[in-house]
LOBA-541283 format. One line per field, with one value per residue (C-alpha): residue in one letter; x, y, z. Coordinates in Angstrom, 1 decimal, always signed. Example, Ala and Ser with C-alpha at 12.3 -4.5 7.8 and 13.67 -1.06 7.14 Angstrom:
2
residu	c(A  S)
px	c(+12.3  +13.7)
py	c(-4.5  -1.1)
pz	c(+7.8  +7.1)
This chain:
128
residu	c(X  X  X  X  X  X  X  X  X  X  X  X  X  X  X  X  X  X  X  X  X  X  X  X  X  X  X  X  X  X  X  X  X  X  X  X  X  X  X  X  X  X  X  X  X  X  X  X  X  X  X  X  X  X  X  X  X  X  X  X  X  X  X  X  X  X  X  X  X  X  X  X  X  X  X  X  X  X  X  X  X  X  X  X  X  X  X  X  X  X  X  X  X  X  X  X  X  X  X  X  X  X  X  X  X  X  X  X  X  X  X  X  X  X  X  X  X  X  X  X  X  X  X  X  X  X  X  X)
px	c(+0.0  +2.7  +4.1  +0.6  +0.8  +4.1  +3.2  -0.2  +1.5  +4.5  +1.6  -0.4  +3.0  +4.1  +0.3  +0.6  +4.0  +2.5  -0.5  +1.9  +4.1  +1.0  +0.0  +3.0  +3.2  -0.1  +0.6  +3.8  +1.9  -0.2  +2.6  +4.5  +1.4  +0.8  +4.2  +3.5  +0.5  +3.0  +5.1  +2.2  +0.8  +4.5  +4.4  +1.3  +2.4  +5.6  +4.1  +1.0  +2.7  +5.3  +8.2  +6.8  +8.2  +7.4  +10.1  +8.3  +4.5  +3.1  +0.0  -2.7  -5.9  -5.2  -8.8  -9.8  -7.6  -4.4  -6.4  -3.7  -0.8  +0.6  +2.8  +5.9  +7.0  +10.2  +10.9  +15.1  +15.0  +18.3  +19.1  +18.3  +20.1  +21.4  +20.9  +23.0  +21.6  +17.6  +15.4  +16.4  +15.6  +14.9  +15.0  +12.9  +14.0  +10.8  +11.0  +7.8  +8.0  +4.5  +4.4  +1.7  +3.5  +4.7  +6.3  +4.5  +4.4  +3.1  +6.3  +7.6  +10.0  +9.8  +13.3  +11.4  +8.9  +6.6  +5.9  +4.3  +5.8  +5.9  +7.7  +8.2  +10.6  +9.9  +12.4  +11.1  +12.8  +10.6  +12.2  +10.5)
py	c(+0.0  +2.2  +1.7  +2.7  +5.8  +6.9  +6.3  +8.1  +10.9  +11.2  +10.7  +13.8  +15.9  +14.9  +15.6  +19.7  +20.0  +19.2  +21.3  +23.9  +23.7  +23.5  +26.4  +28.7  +27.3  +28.8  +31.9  +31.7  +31.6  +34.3  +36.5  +35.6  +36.5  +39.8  +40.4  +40.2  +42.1  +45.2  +44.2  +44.2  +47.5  +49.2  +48.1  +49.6  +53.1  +53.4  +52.5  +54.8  +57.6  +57.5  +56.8  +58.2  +56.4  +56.8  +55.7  +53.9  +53.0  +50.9  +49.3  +47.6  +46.6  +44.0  +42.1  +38.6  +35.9  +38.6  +41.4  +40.6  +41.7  +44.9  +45.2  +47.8  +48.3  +50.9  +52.4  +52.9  +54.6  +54.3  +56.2  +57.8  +55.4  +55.8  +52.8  +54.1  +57.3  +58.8  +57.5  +57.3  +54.4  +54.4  +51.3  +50.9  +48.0  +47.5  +45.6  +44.4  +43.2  +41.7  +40.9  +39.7  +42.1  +45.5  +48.0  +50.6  +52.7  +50.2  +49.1  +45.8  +44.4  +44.1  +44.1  +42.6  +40.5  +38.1  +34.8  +33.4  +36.5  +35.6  +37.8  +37.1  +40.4  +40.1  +42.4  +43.1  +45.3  +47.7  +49.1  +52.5)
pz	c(+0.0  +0.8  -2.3  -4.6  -2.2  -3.5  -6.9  -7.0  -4.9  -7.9  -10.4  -9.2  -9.0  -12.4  -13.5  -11.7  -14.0  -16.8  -16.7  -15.3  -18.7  -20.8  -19.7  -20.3  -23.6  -24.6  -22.9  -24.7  -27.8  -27.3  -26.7  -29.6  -31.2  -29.6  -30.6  -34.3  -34.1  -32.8  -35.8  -38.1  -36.6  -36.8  -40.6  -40.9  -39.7  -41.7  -45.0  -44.2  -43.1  -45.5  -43.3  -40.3  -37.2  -33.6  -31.7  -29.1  -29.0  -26.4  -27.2  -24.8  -24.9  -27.9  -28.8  -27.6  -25.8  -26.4  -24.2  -21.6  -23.1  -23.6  -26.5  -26.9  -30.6  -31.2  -34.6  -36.0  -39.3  -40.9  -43.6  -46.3  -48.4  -52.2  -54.3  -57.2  -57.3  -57.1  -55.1  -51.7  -49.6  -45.9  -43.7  -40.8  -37.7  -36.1  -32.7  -31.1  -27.5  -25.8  -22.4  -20.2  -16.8  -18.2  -16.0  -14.3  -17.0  -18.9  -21.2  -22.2  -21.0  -17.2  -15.9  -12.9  -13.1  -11.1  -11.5  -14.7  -16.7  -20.2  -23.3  -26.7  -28.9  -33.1  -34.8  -39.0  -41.4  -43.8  -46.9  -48.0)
């Protein structure tokens, strides 16, 4: 008896990691898709604005199942660039952080977070 014990007790602990794990892999999902929504949206606003970059944008308030993450994107313009003469080119390193604990002003990444903190950073390139 002793021995069923100690296997039903190691078979409920191994059962908690598991749903612990399975759980920070969809959260881990979610963020890495919050993250390419800020990638997405910082796409957006270059090539709509004609190169116009905000630095850094912090977005919350995503729709649906992502509603818990708050997602930083920064703009680099480098350039103007010459391609062998007229027209200059621009290019645009777009970096989309999402996490689901930003700081208290409400920025991604959190140099210190609790537990369950999840982050997932999406770097793009634009051309314009």
């Amino acid at each position: 008896i002793v021995i069923l014990a100690v296997l039903a007790a190691f078979a409920v602990s191994m059962f908690r990691v598991q749903q612990a794990g399975a759980s920070l892999d969809l959260m881990g999902a979610r963020a890495y898709q919050a993250a390419q929504a800020g990638i997405d949206w910082g796409a957006w606003k270059v090539l709509q604005g004609s190169g116009a970059c905000a630095a850094i944008t912090s977005l919350a308030g995503l729709p649906g199942v992502l509603g818990e993450y708050t997602v930083t994107v920064t703009c680099v313009m480098q350039g103007p660039y010459t391609d062998g003469g007229p027209p200059t080119k621009s290019v645009y390193t777009l970096t989309a952080t999402a996490c689901n604990q930003p700081t208290g002003g409400g920025i991604c990444p959190n140099p210190t977070p609790l537990d369950g903190y999840v982050e997932r950073q999406i770097r793009a390139m634009v051309e314009l």
